[in-house]
Each structure stands twice: as C-alpha cells, then as structure tokens.
N, C-alpha and C positions, 0 to 999 in steps of 0.2 A: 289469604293465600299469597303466596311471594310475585313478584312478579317474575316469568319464566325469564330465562336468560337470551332469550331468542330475540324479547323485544330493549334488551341492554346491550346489546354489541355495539361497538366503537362506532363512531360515524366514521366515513372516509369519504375519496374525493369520485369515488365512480360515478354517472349519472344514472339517476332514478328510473326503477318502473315501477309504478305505482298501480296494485292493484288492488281492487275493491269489493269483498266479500262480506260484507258486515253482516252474516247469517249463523246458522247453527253448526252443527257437530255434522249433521248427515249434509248441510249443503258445502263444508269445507272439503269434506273427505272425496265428492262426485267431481270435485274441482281440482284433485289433485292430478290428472294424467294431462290439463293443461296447466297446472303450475308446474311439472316438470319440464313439458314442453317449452314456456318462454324462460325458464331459468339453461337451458340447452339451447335455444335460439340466439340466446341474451346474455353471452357470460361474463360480458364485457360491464353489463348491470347491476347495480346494485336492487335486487329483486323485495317489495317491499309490501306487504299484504296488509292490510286495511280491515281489520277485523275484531271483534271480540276478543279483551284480555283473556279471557276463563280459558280460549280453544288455544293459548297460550303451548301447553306443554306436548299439545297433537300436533301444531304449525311444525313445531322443532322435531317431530319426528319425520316430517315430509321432506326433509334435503334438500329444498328447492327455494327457502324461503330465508332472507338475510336478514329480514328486521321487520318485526309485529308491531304494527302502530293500533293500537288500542282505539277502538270506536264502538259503540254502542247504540248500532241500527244508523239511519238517514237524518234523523231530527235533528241532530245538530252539525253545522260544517267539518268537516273532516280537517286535524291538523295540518299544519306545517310540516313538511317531512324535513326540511332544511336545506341548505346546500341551491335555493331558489327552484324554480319552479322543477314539477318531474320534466324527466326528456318523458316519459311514456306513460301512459296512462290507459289500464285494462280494465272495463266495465265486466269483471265478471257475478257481479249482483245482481242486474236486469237488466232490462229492456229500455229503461228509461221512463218520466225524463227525469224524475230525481234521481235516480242514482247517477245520471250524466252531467246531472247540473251539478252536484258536488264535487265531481270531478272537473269539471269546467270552468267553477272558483278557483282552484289551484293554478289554473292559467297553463295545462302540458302542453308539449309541445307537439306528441303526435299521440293521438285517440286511437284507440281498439276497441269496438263497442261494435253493439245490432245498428241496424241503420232508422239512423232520429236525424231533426236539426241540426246538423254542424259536426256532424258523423256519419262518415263513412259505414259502410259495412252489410253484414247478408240481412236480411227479412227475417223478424223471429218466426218460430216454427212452434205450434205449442208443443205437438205432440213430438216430441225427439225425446230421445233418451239423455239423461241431463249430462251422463259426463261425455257424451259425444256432443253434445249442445255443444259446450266449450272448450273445448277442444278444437271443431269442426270453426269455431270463430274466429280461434286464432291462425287456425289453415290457411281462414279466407285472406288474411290480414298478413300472410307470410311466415307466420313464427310458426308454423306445427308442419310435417313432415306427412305428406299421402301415407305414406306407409305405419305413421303414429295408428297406435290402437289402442281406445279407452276402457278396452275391457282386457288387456293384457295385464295379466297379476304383478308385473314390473312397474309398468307405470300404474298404479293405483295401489300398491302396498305403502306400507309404511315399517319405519324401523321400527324392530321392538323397544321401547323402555328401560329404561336402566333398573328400574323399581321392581322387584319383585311380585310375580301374582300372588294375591291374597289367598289363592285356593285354587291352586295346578290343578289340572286333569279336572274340574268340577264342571256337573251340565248349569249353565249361567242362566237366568230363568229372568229377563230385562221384565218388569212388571210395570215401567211407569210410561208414559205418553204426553207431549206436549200438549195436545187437545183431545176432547173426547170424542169425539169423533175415530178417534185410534186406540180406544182404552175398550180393551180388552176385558169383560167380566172380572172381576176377583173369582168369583168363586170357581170360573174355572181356571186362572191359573194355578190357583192352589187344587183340584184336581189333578191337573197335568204336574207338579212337583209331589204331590202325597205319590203318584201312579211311578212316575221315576225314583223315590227314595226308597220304596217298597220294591225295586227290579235293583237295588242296589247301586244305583248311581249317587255321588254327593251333590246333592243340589245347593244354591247359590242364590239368592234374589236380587238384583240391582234394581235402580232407578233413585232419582236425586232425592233431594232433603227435603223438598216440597212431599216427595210421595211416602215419607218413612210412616206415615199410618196406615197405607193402603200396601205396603210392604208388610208392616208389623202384622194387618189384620190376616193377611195370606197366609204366611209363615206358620201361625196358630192353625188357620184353618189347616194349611197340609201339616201339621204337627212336625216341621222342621224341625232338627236340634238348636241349642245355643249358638249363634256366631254364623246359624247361615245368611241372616237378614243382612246384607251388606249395603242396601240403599244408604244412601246420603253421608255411606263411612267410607266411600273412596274416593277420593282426587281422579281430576280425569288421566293424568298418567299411570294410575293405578288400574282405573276401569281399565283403561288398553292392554296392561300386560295381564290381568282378567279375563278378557276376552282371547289375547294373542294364544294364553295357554291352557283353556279351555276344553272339554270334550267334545261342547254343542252349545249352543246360545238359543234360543228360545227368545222371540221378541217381535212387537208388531215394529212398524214401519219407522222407526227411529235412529238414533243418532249408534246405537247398538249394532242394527243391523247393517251398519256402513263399518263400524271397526271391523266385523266379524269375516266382512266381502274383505277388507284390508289385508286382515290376517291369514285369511285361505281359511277360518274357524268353519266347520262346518255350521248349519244355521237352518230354524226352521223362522221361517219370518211371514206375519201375517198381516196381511193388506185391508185398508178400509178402504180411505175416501182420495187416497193417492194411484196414481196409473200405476200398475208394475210395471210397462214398459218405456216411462219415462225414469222411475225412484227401487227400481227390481235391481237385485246383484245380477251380477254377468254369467250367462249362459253358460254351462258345461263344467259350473264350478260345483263344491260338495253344499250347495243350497236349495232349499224347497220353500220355494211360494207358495202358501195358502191364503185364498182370498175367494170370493165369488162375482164375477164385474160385470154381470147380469143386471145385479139389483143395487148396483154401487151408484149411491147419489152424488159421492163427491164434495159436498160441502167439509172441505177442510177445518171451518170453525167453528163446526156444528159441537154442542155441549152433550150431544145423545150420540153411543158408537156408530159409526157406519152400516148399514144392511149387509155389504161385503164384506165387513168385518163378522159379523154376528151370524152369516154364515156359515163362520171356520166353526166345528165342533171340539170338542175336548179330543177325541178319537182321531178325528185326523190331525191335531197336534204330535197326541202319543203315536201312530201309526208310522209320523214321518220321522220324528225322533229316534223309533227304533230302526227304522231304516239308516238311517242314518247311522246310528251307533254301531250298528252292526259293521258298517261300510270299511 
C-alpha cells in the first residue's frame, strides 16, 4: 500500500505538537473530538500524530492532523519529528509510563498527559467514556473548550473519501474481530445475512485479510451471491466510504463500529468484554447496543467469545436491524 499523502507533506518551520496514539482504527477515531480540539487551540502548530502507517488514509480524513509519523506500538523509540525537539507533546495513548517515557526521549518542551512522574495533569479515571477521556484532558491542560462535546457529530465525523463505495446503499455485515473474545459465532452471522438477503436487503461482509476464511465460510453458509465477500478486498479508505454509504452496519465492537458512529451510518453493534459506556457510540444517535453486562467477564484477550457477547441471539440482531431499517 502507498504511503498516504498525509504522512508526505512538506516539513515547515512551525513548532511541533506531537501526539501519541500508536493504537487501532477504533482507538483513533474516540480520539478525534480531542484532536480537533488541540488542532483549534493550536493553530499556530504544526499538529503531528504518532501512529500506525495502515490508519494513514482515516488520519487524512480527520482535518485536524498535518503529518502521520508512522510507529508501530511502544517497543521501539519513536522518530525524530525534526525541526529539534517538539514544543508539545500530548500522551493521548495512556496513562503511562511507557507511553510517557517515549515521549520524554524526545526531550518536549511542555507535556499533556494523566498525572505520572514528571507530568502534570488529572488522575486516570477507568471508567470514563473514552472520547470524553481525552478530550476532558486536554480541558484540564487548557487546549479544549467547557463547552467542547465529544459526542457532538461535528466533532467526531469524519470527511467522506474521495474513493467510491464498493456497494452504496448495502447492509455491511463487519464479521471479523481483533480478539476472540469479541468474535461473534459464524454461524450466526450467516443467519443474520441469509435472514436480511431473503427481506431483500444486499448484504456485504467485511473484516481484514486475516479473516477471509471465516468471511468466505459465512458467505456459503448465508448462500450470499458472487462479490458480496468484501473482506481483506478493501483498503481502509474504501471500508469508510463502505460504511459512510451504507444502509446499516452490523458489527461487534470494532474498528467498524467507530466509522459507522463517524458517519451517523445507522449500526447495530454488539458488545463482549469491552464497557459500552466507556467504547458504546453516543447516545440519541441511529445506533443499538446489544450486549448483556450481567455476565460480562471482560477479559479482553480472552481466545473464547465473551458471555456478554454470546448473550446477543440471532433475533435480536434481526429484530434491531429491522428497526432500524425501517427508521
């Protein structure tokens, strides 16, 4: 894949703010209503995000970000941005203390972080909701506005893609999951696609290149046509204007159901071992949580689904999806 154009733009002489997100698709996208916030505090900065090449072509649709410096997790020191040390430097990755100590090789000149060693700043809080998390720490620290709100569909959209969707108007059916612990049976998501293809809906299946056998084996099972398997055949600029133009998205707690809260896509999203009311879309939007947090163990890296996950039935999948569709 190319590299995006977001992390090739000119250097100049403005001073740095250097921020640090070296995570996934869903922890980028919770983080956008404080990366607009210090790119509108900050404009006089050169705003500079600290992240995975791959989330390359979503950085560029957040307008908030002037230069992708490519990093792959904490294990190794984070580049030189150039231009000597940042003036700023924003721990939006944790708590610390690695994520603080690699920012504190760079030598900034003023920190935004949780309060560690040699950092100012508020007390983490587990239970917050994540994109008020950061947001709510740039507040503390000056750069965000009382009247900021992380669940206003302005600050937390994104632009649509220049790329066309592979399949306008189609209900998207996300099938894959980082861990299993959030993986969802096969056999019913291909229930839940046979049950929408047969109500007349064009169903869709995503999830990455890793997942195109547990994609391909769905697909069969709902006796999908040719060309609806789209795992691991779209670039992430693709998935987004996939999702952007959409009917309904269908997906447990992944990097899916973050574009879909982005785009205002309607969405039925179901929960494992993650909080909905730290990683849940924003209240009052066209979205339905299913999950059960009764019997939710939580173990994020657990290789067997969630109990809250395995809770959700096939029925109430279809149940909210027709709600929804109907809407």
């Amino acid at each position: 894949m190319s590299v995006p154009a977001v992390v090739a733009r000119a250097q100049d002489d403005r001073p740095v703010a250097l921020v640090l997100r070296a995570l996934g698709l869903g922890d980028l996208l919770v983080s956008v209503p404080a990366l607009r916030a210090l790119r509108r505090a900050r404009p006089e900065h050169r705003v500079v995000l600290a992240a995975p090449a791959w989330l390359g072509p979503v950085v560029d649709l957040v307008d908030a970000v002037d230069t992708l410096l490519p990093v792959a997790g904490l294990d190794e020191p984070l580049p030189e941005v150039g231009g000597g040390p940042p003036d700023l430097a924003v721990n939006l990755h944790g708590r610390g203390p690695q994520s603080h100590a690699r920012l504190d090789a760079l030598a900034p000149r003023h920190r935004v972080g949780h309060a560690a060693p040699g950092w100012d700043g508020p007390a983490w809080v587990e239970e917050v909701g994540e994109r008020l998390r950061w947001l709510d720490l740039l507040r503390h620290h000056g750069l965000a506005r009382d009247a900021d709100d992380p669940d206003d569909p302005a600050a937390l959209g994104l632009r649509r893609p220049s790329v066309p969707s592979p399949a306008p108007g189609a209900v998207v059916v996300h099938v894959g999951a980082a861990y299993g612990s959030r993986s969802w049976p096969a056999e019913r998501f291909a229930a839940v696609a046979r049950t929408l293809t047969a109500a007349g809906h064009r169903v869709v299946l995503t999830g990455s290149a890793a997942e195109q056998e547990r994609a391909g084996a769905i697909a069969v099972a709902a006796g999908l046509p040719q060309g609806a398997d789209l795992a691991g055949r779209t670039g992430l600029a693709e998935l987004a204007a996939l999702v952007a133009d959409a009917a309904l998205v269908v997906t447990v707690d992944t990097g899916a159901a973050h574009l879909a809260t982005a785009y205002g896509t309607p969405s039925v999203v179901l929960f494992g071992p993650a909080p909905v009311a730290r990683w849940g879309p924003p209240p009052g939007g066209p979205h339905v949580v299913l999950t059960d947090e009764r019997v939710r163990r939580g173990d994020v890296f657990a290789p067997e689904p969630d109990p809250a996950l395995l809770a959700v039935t096939v029925d109430d999948v279809l149940g909210a999806a027709e709600r929804l569709l109907r809407a």
